[in-house]
C-alpha positions as a Markdown table, in Angstrom:
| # | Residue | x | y | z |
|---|---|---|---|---|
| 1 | Unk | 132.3 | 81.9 | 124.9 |
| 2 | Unk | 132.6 | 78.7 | 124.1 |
| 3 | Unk | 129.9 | 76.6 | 123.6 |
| 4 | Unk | 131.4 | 73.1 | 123.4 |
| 5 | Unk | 131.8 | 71.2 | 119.7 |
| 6 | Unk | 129.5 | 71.5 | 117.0 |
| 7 | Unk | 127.3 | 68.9 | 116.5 |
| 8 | Unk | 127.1 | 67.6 | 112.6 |
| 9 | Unk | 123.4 | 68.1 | 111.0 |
| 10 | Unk | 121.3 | 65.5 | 111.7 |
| 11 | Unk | 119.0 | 63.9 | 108.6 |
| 12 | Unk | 115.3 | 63.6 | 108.9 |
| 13 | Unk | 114.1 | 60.3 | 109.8 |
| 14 | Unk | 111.7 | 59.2 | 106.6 |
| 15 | Unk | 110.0 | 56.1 | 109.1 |
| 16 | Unk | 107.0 | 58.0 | 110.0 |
| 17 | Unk | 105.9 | 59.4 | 106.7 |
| 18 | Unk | 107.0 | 55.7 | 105.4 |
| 19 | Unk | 104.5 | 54.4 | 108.0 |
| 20 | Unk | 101.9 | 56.8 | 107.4 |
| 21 | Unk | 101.6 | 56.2 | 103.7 |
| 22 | Unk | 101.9 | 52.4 | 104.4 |
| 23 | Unk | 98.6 | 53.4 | 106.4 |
| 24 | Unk | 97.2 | 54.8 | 103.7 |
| 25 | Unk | 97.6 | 52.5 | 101.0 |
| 26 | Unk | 95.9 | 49.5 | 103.4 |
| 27 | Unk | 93.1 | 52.0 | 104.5 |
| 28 | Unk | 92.5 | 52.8 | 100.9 |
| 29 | Unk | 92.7 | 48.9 | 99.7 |
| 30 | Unk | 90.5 | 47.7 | 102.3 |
| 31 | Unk | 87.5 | 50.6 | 101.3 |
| 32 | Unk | 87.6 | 49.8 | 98.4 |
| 33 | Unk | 84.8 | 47.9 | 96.3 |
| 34 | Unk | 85.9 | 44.6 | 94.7 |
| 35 | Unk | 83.7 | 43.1 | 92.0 |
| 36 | Unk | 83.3 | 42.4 | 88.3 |
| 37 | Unk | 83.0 | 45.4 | 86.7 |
| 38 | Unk | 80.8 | 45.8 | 83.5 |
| 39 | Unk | 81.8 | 47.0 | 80.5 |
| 40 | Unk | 79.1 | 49.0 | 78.2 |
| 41 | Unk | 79.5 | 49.6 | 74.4 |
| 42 | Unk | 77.8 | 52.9 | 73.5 |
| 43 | Unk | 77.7 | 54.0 | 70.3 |
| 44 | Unk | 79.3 | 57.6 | 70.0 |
| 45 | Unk | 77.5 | 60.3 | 67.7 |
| 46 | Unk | 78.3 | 60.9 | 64.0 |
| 47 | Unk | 80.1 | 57.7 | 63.9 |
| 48 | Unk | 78.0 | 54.6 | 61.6 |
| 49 | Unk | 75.1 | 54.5 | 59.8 |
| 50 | Unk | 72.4 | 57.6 | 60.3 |
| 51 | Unk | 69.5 | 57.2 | 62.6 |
| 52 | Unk | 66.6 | 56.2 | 60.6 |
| 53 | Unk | 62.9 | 54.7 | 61.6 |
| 54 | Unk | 60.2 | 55.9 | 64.5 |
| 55 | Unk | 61.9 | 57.8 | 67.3 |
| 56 | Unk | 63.2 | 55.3 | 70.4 |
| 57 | Unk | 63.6 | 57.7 | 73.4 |
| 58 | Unk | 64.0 | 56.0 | 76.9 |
| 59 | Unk | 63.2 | 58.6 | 79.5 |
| 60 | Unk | 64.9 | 57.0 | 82.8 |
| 61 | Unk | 63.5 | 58.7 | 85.9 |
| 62 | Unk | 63.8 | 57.5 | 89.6 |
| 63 | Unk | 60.2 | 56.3 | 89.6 |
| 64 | Unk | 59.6 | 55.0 | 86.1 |
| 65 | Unk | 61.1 | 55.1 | 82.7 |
| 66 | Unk | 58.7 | 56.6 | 79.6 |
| 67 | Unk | 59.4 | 55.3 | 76.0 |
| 68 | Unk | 58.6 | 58.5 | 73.7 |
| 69 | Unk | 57.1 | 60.5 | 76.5 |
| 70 | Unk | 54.6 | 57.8 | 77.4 |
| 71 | Unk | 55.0 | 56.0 | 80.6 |
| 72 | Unk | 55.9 | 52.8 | 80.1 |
| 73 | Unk | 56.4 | 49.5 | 82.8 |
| 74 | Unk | 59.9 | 48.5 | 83.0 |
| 75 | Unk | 59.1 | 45.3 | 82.5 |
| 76 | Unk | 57.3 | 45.9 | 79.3 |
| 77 | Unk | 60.1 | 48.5 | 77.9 |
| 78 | Unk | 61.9 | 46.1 | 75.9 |
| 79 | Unk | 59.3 | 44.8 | 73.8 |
| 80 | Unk | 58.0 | 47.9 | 73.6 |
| 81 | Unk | 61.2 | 49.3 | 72.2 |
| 82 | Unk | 61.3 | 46.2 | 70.0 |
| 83 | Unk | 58.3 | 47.1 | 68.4 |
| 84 | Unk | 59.7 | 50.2 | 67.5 |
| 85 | Unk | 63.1 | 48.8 | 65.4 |
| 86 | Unk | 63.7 | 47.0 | 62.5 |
| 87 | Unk | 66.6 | 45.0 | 63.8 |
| 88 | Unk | 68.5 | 45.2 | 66.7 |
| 89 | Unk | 71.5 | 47.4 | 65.5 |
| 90 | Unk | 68.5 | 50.2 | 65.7 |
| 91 | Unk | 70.0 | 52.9 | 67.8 |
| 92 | Unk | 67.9 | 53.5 | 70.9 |
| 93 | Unk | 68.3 | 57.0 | 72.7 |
| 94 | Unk | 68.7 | 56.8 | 76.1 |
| 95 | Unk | 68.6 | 60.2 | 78.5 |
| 96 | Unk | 68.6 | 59.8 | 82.2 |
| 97 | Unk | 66.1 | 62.3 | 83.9 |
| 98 | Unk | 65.2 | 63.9 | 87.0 |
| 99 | Unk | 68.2 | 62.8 | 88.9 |
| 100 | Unk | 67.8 | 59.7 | 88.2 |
| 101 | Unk | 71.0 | 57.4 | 89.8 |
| 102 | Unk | 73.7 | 56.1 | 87.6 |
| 103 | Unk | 72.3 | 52.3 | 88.6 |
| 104 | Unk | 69.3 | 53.0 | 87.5 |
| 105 | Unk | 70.7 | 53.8 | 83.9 |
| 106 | Unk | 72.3 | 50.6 | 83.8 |
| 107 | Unk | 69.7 | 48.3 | 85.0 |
| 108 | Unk | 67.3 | 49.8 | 82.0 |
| 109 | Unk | 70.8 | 49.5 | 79.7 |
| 110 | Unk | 71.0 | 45.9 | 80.9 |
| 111 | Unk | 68.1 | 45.2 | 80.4 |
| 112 | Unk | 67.7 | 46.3 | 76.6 |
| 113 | Unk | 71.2 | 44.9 | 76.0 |
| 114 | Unk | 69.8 | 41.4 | 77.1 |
| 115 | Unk | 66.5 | 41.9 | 74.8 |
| 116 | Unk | 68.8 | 42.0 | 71.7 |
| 117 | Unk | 69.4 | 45.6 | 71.3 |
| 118 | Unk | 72.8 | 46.1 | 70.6 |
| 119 | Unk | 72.9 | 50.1 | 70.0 |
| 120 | Unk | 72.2 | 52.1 | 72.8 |
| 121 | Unk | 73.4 | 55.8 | 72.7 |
| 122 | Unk | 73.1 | 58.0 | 76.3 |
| 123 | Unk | 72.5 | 62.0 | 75.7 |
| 124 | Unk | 72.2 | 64.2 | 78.6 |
């Protein structure tokens, strides 16, 4: 039998995958978040000078953030951690609890970082 001449091998055609990825990369560009990110200076444990003076532990919860287990306003935590240091290279202990959101975290950061306080240290 003969089945007429053999056709060569034909190569794939790359435009669709080309074009699907070129899909992606816009889709992925566009849903994206532009802004100014922040960068935050943590001190690390073990590194620097040893923690020394009353304890300055910032409870963040969802509803409210408690300086040394005792409620406190958010308004009023700065100068209340204030009260608490010698100078502002005093490291401050920060733990996020109950869930609380990532945002959340950073406002109170934010917030102590404009008040002066320079050495914040977050602990699970």
């Amino acid at each position: 039998m003969n089945f007429g001449a053999s056709r060569p091998a034909r190569r794939p055609n790359l435009t669709p995958m080309i074009d699907v990825v070129f899909l992606l990369l816009v889709f992925f560009m566009l849903a994206s978040r532009f802004g100014v990110d922040r960068a935050l200076d943590l001190a690390i444990a073990g590194q620097g000078n040893g923690y020394s003076g009353p304890p300055r532990l910032v409870d963040i919860r969802p509803d409210g953030v408690a300086l040394n287990g005792v409620p406190t306003a958010q308004p009023e935590l700065a100068a209340a951690v204030g009260a608490l240091t010698e100078s502002t290279n005093d490291i401050v202990v920060l733990r996020a609890r109950d869930d609380a959101q990532l945002q959340r975290v950073i406002e109170i950061m934010t917030e102590l970082r404009d008040a002066g306080l320079t050495r914040l240290v977050l602990v699970e």
